[in-house]
C-alpha positions in Angstrom: 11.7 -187.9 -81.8 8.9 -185.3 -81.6 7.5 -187.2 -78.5 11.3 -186.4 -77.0 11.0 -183.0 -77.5 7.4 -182.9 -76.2 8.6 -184.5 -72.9 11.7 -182.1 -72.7 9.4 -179.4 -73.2 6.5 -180.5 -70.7 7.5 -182.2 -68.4 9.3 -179.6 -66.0 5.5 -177.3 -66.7 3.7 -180.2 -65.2 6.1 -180.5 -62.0 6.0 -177.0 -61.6 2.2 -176.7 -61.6 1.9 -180.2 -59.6 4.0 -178.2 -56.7 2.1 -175.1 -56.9 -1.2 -177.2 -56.5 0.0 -179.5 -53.6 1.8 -176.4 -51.8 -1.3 -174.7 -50.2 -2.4 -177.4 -49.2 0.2 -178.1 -47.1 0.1 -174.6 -45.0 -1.6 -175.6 -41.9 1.2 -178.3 -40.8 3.2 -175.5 -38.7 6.7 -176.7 -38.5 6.0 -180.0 -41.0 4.9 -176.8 -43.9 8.7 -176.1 -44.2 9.8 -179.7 -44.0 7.9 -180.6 -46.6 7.6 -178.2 -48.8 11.7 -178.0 -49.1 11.4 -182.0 -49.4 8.8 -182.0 -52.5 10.9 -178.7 -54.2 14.3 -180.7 -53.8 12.6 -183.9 -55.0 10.8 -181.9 -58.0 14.1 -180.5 -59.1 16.0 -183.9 -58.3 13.9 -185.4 -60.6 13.5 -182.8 -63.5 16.1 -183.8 -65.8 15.7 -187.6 -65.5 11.8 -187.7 -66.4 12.7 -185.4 -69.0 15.2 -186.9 -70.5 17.8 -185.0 -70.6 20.5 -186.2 -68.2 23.8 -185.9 -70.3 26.0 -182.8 -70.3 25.8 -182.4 -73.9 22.0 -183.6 -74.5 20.3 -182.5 -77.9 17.3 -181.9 -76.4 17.9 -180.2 -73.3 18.2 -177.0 -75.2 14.7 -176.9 -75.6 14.0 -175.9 -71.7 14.2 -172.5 -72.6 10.4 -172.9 -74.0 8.8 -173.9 -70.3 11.6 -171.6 -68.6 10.5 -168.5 -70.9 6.9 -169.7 -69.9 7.1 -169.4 -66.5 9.0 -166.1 -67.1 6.5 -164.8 -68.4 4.0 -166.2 -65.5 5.8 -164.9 -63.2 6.2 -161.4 -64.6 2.7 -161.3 -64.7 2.1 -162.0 -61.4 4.0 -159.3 -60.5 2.1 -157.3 -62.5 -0.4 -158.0 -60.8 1.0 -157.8 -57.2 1.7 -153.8 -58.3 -1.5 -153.4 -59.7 -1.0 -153.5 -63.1 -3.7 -155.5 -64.9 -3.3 -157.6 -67.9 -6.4 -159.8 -68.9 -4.2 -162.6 -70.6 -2.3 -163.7 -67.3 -5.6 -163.2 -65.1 -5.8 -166.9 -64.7 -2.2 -167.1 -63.5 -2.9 -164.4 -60.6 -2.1 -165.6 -57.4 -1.5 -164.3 -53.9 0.3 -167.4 -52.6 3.9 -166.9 -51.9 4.5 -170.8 -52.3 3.5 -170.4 -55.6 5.8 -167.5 -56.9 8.4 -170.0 -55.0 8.3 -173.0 -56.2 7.9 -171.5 -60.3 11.0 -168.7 -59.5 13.1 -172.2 -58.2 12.1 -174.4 -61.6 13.1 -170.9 -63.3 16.8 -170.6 -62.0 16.9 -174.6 -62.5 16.4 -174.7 -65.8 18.2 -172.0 -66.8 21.4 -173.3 -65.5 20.7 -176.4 -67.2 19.8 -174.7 -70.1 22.9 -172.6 -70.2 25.0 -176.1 -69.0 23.5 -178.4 -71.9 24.3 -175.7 -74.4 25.6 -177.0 -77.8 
C-alpha cells in the first residue's frame, strides 16, 4: 500500500524531470524541435495516470498528486523568482533559463491538477 502511494506520488516528478532533461537536447532539429517536443509532452501526459496508477474516476490514491503538483508549484515559482531577480538560495539548483523547461513542468502542473480536482473523494 505504501509502495502505491510512493508511485502516485513519484512517478509524474520523474516524467516531468525526464522531459525537462531530453527537451534541450532536442533544440537544434529546426522544424522536428516542435514535432517532437509536442509528441514526448502528449505521450508524457498520455501516460501519467496509467504508470501511476491511478486510472479510475474515483481512485484512492490519486488524491495524493497534489504532493508532486505543489512541488512543481513551488519550482516553478522559484524560477520565476529568479527570472525577476529575486534570489532564493534553496531553489538555486532549480534555476533555469530554458523555456522548454518552464513548459513542460507548467503542462504536468495543469494536468495534475485537473486530475486531482477530477479524482476528488
Amino acid at each position: 500500500m505504501f509502495v502505491r502511494k510512493l508511485v502516485v506520488i513519484v512517478v509524474p516528478l520523474l516524467l516531468a524531470a525526464l522531459l525537462c532533461w531530453v527537451f534541450p537536447l532536442l533544440t537544434e532539429l529546426g522544424f522536428w524541435t516542435d514535432m517532437l517536443m509536442g509528441a514526448l509532452l502528449g505521450a508524457a501526459l498520455a501516460l501519467l495516470l496509467p504508470l501511476s496508477g491511478a486510472t479510475k474516476r474515483r481512485e484512492p490514491f490519486a488524491g495524493l498528486m497534489w504532493i508532486p503538483l505543489m512541488l512543481l508549484c513551488i519550482v516553478v515559482a522559484g524560477q520565476y523568482m529568479a527570472a525577476i531577480g529575486i534570489y532564493v538560495p534553496v531553489l538555486d539548483m532549480f534555476r533555469t533559463t530554458q523555456s522548454q523547461t518552464v513548459l513542460v513542468e507548467s503542462a504536468f502542473i495543469g494536468y495534475m491538477a485537473v486530475q486531482v480536482i477530477r479524482t476528488k473523494k
